[in-house]
C-alpha positions as CSV (number, residue, x, y, z in Angstrom):
1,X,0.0,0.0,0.0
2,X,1.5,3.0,-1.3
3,X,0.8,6.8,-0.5
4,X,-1.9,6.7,-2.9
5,X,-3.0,3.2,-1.4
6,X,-6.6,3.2,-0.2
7,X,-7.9,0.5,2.7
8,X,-10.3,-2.3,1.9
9,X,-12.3,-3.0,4.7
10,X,-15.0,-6.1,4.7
11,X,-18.7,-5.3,4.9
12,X,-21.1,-7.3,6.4
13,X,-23.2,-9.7,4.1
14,X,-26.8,-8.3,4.2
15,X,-29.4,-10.1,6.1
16,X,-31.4,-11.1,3.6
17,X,-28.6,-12.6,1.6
18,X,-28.1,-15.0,4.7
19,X,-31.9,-15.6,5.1
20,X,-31.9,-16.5,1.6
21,X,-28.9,-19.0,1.6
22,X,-30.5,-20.7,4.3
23,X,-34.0,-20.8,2.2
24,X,-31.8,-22.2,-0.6
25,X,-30.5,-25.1,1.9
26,X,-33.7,-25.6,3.5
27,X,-33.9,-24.1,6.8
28,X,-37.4,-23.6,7.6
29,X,-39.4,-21.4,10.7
30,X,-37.2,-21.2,13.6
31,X,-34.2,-23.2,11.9
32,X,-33.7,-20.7,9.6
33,X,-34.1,-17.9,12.1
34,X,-31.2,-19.7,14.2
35,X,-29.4,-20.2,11.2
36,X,-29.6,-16.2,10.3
37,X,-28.5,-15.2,13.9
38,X,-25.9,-17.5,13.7
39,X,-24.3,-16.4,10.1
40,X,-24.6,-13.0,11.0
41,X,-23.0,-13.1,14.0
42,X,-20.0,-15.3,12.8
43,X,-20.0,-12.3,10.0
44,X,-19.6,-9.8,12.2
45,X,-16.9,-11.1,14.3
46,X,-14.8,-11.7,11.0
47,X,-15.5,-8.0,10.2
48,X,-14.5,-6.9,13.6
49,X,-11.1,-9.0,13.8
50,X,-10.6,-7.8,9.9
51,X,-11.0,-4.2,10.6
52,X,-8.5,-4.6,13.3
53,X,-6.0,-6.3,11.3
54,X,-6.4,-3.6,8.9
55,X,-6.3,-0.9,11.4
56,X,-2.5,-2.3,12.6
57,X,-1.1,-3.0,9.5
58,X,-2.1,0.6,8.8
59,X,-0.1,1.9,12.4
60,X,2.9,-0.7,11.4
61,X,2.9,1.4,7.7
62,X,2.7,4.5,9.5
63,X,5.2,3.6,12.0
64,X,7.9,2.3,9.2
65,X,7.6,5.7,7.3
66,X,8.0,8.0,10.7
67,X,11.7,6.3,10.8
């Protein structure tokens, strides 16, 4: 990443995209409720612990340039 770089940061997949997938597998009623809740929260920790990443690969960059 360069001076011109920019960050990519992951976005969490849309609800209904994860309702739908689960649809597509065949969760039904309350199983596919569980299987929603589920999915997005697995999503959202990986966009939490990949924003962080991001964030100190960003401090390290800045860091090495300060020297």
């Amino acid at each position: 990443m360069g001076m011109g770089g920019g960050l990519m940061l992951p976005r969490p997949v849309p609800m209904e995209r994860i309702r739908r997938e689960g649809q597509r597998l065949g969760y039904t009623g309350e199983a596919l409720e569980d299987f929603v809740t589920i999915i997005a929260c697995i999503d959202d920790l990986y966009v939490e612990v990949e924003v962080r990443r991001t964030a100190d690969e960003a401090r390290a960059v800045v860091v090495r340039a300060k020297k």
